[in-house]
BALOBA-1460 file (C-alpha; in Angstrom, 3 decimals):
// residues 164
<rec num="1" residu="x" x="26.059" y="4.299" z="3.749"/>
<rec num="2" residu="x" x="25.675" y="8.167" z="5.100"/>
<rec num="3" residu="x" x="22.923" y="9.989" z="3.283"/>
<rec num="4" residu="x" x="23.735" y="13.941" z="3.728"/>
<rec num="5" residu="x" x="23.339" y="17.054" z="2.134"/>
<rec num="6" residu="x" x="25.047" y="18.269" z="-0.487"/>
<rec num="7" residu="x" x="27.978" y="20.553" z="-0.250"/>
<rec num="8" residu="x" x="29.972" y="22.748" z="-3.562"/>
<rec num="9" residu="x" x="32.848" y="20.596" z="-2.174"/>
<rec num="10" residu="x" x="30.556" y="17.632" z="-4.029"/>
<rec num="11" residu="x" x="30.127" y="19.079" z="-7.306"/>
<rec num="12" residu="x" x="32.985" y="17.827" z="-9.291"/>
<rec num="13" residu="x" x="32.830" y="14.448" z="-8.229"/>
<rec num="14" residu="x" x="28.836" y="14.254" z="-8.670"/>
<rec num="15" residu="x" x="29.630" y="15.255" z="-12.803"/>
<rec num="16" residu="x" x="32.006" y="12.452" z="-12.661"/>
<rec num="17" residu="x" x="29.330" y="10.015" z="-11.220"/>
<rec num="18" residu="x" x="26.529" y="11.623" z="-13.386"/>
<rec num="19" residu="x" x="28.739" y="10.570" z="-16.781"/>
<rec num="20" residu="x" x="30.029" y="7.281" z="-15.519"/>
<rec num="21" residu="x" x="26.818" y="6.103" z="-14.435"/>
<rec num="22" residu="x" x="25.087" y="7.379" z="-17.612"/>
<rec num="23" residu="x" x="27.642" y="5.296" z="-19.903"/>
<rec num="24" residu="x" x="27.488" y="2.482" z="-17.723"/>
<rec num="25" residu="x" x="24.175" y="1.565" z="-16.411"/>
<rec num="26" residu="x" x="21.935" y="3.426" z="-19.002"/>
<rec num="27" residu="x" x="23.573" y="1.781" z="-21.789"/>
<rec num="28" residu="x" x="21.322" y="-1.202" z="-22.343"/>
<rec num="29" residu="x" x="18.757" y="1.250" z="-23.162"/>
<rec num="30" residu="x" x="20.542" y="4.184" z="-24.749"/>
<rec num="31" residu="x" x="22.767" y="4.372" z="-28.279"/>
<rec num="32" residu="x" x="25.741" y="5.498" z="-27.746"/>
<rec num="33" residu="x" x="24.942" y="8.750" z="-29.610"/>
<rec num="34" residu="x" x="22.291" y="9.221" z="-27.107"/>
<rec num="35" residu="x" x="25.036" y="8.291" z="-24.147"/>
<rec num="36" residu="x" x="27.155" y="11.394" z="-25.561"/>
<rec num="37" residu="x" x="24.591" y="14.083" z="-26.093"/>
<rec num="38" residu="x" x="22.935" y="13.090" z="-22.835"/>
<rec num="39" residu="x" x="26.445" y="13.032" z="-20.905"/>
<rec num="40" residu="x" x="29.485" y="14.418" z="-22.882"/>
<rec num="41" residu="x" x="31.539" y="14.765" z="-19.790"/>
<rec num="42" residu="x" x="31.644" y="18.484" z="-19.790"/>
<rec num="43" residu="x" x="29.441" y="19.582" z="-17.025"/>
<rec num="44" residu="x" x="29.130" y="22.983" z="-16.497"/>
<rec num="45" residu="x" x="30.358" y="23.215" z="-12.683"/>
<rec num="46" residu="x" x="28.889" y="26.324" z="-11.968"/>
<rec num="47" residu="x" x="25.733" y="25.878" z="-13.449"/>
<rec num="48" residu="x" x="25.241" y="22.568" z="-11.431"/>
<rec num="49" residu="x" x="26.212" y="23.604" z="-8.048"/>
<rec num="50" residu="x" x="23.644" y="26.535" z="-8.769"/>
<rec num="51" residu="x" x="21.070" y="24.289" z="-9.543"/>
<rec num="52" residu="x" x="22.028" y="21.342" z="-6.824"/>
<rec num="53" residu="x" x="22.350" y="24.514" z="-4.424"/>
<rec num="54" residu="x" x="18.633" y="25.731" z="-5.253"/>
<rec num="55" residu="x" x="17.503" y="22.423" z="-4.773"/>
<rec num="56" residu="x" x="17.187" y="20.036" z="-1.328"/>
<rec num="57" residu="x" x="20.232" y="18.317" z="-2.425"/>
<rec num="58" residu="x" x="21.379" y="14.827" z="-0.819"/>
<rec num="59" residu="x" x="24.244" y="12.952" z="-1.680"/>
<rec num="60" residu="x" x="25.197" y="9.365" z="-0.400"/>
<rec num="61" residu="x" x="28.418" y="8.140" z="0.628"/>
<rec num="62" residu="x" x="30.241" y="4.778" z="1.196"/>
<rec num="63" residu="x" x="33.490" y="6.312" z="3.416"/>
<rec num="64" residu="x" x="34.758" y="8.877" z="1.330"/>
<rec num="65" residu="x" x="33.451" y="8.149" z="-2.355"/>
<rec num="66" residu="x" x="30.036" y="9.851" z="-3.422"/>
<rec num="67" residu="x" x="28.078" y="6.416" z="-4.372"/>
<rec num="68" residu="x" x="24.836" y="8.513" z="-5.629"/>
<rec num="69" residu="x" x="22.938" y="11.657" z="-4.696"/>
<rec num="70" residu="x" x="19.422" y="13.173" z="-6.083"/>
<rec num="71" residu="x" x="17.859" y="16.122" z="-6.130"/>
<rec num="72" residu="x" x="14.058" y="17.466" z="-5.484"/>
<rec num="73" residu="x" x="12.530" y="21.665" z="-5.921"/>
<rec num="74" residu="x" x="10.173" y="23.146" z="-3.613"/>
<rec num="75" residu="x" x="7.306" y="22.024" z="-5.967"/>
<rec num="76" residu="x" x="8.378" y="18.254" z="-5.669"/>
<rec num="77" residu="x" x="10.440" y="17.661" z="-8.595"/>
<rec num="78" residu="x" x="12.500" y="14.915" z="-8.553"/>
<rec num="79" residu="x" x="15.247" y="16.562" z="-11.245"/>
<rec num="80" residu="x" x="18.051" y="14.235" z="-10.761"/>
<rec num="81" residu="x" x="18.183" y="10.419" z="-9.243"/>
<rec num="82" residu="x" x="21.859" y="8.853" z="-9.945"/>
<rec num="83" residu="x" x="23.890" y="5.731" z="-8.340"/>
<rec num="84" residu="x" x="27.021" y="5.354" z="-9.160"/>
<rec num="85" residu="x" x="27.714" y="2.415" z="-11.728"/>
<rec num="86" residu="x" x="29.446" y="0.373" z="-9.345"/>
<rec num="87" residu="x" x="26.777" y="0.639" z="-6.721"/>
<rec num="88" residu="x" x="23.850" y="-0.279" z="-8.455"/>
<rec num="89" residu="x" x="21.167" y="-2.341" z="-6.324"/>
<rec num="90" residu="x" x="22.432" y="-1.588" z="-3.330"/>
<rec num="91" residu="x" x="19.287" y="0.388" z="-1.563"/>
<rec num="92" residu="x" x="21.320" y="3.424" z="-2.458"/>
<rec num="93" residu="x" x="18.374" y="5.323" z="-4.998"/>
<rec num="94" residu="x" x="15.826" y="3.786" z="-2.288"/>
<rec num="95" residu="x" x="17.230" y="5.912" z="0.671"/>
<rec num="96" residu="x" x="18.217" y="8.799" z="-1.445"/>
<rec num="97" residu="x" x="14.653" y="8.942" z="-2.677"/>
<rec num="98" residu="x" x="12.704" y="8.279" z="0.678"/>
<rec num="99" residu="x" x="14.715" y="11.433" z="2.281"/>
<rec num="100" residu="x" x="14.008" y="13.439" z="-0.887"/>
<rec num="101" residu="x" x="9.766" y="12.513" z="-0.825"/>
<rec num="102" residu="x" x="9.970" y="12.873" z="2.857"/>
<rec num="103" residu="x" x="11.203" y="16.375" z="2.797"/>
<rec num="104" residu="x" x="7.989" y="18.368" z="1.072"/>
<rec num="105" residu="x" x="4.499" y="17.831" z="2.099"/>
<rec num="106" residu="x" x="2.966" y="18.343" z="-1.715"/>
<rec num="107" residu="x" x="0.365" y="16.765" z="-3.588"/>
<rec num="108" residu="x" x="2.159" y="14.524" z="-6.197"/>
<rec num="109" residu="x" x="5.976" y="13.988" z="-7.069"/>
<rec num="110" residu="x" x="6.997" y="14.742" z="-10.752"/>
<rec num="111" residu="x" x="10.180" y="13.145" z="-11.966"/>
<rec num="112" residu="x" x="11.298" y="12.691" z="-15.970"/>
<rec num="113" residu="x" x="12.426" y="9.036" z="-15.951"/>
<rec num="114" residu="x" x="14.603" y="7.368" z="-18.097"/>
<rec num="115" residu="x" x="13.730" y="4.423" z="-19.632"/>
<rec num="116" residu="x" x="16.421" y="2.258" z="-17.299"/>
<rec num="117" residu="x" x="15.103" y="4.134" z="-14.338"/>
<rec num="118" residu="x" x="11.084" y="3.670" z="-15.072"/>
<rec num="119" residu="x" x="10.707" y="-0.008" z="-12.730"/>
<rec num="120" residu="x" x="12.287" y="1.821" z="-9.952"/>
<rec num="121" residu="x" x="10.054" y="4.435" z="-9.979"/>
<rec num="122" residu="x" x="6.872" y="2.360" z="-11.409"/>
<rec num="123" residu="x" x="8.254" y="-0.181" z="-7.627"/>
<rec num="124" residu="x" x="7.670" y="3.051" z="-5.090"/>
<rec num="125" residu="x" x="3.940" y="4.156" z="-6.891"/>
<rec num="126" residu="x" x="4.912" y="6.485" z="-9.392"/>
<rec num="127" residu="x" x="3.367" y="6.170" z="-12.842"/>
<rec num="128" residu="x" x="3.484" y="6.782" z="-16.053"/>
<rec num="129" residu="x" x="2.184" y="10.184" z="-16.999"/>
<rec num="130" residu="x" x="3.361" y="10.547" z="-20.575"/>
<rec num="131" residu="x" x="6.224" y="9.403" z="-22.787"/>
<rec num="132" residu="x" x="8.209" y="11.371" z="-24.700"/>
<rec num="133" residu="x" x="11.120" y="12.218" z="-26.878"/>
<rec num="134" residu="x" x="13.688" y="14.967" z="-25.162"/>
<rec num="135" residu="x" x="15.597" y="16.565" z="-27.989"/>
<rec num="136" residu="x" x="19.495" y="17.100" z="-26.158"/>
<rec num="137" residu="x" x="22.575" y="18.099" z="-28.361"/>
<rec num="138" residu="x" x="20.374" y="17.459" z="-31.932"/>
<rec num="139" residu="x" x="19.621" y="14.242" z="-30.319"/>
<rec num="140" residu="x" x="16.219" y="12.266" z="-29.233"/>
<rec num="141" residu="x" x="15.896" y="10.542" z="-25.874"/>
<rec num="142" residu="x" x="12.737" y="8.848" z="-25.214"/>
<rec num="143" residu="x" x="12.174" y="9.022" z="-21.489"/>
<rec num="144" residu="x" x="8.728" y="9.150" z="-19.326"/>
<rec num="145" residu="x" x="7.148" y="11.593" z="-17.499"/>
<rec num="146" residu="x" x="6.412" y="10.182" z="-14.279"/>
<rec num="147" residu="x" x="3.738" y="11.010" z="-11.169"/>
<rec num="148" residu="x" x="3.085" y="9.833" z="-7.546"/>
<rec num="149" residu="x" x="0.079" y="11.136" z="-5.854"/>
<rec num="150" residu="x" x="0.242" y="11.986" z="-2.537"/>
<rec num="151" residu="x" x="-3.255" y="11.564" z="-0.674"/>
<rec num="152" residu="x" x="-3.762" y="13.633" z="2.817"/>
<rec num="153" residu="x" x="-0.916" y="16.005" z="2.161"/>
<rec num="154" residu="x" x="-0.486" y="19.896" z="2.882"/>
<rec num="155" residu="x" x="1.946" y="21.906" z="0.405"/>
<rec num="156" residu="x" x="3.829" y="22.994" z="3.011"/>
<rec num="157" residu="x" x="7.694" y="22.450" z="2.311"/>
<rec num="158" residu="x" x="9.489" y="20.548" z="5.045"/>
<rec num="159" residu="x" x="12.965" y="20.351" z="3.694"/>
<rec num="160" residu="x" x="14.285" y="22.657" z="6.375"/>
<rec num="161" residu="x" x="13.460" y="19.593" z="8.859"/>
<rec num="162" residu="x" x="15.096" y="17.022" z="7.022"/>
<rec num="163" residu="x" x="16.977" y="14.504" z="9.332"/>
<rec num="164" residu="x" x="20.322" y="13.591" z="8.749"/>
């Protein structure tokens, strides 16, 4: 597994993960109304690579194929944490997310969990801030709002000395 950053050259194959992974792994705890209106499939490109390009942006890799990538802001939001269905439990969320926490020296992470991805975060110290119900396409999804504190930290960004 390589764990880089993100390129535009990603993008399209990210969306692809993103709504595979959705429909695949979060279905045990999603209906599949929620499934659609939380992944219909119809990413907007442009918007994303805006976003993933405004963001410290990593992306893992088995060979060629993108087998996850995540996403954190300046104020250490975690926005987006995906593996790709057929690479679940394979460390691959685990080093994604240590490069992304390593990156910014702030005083807590912040991430909007869903509920398959709440024991992951609950297993590296993050915890339950609130739950709540996200309203997306005229549809509810219950997910939590999630915090790690970080004790004997400056807020000084390091994401410009990230290590590959």
């Amino acid at each position: 597994m390589v764990v880089r950053k993100y390129t535009a050259a990603d993008c399209r194959e990210m969306a692809e993960l993103f709504y595979q992974t959705v429909h695949g792994v979060n279905a045990r705890d999603y209906t599949e109304e929620q499934l659609n209106a939380w992944a219909d499939g119809n990413v907007d490109l442009a918007r994303w690579h805006e976003s993933f390009a405004g963001h410290f942006t990593l992306v893992a890799t088995d060979g060629e194929r993108i087998t996850g990538f995540g996403d954190m802001d300046g104020t250490g939001y975690l926005d987006r944490l995906y593996v790709h269905k057929d690479y679940q439990s394979q460390g691959i969320a685990t080093a994604i997310c240590d490069r992304l926490e390593e990156a910014f020296a702030v005083g807590k992470f912040i991430t909007h969990a869903s509920i398959t991805a709440k024991p992951f975060f609950e297993n590296r110290g993050y915890q339950v801030a609130r739950k709540q119900q996200v309203l997306r396409k005229g549809i509810f999804l219950e997910n939590y709002v999630m915090e790690k504190e970080c004790r004997g930290i400056s807020s000084m960004p390091r994401a410009g000395k990230s290590r590959k």
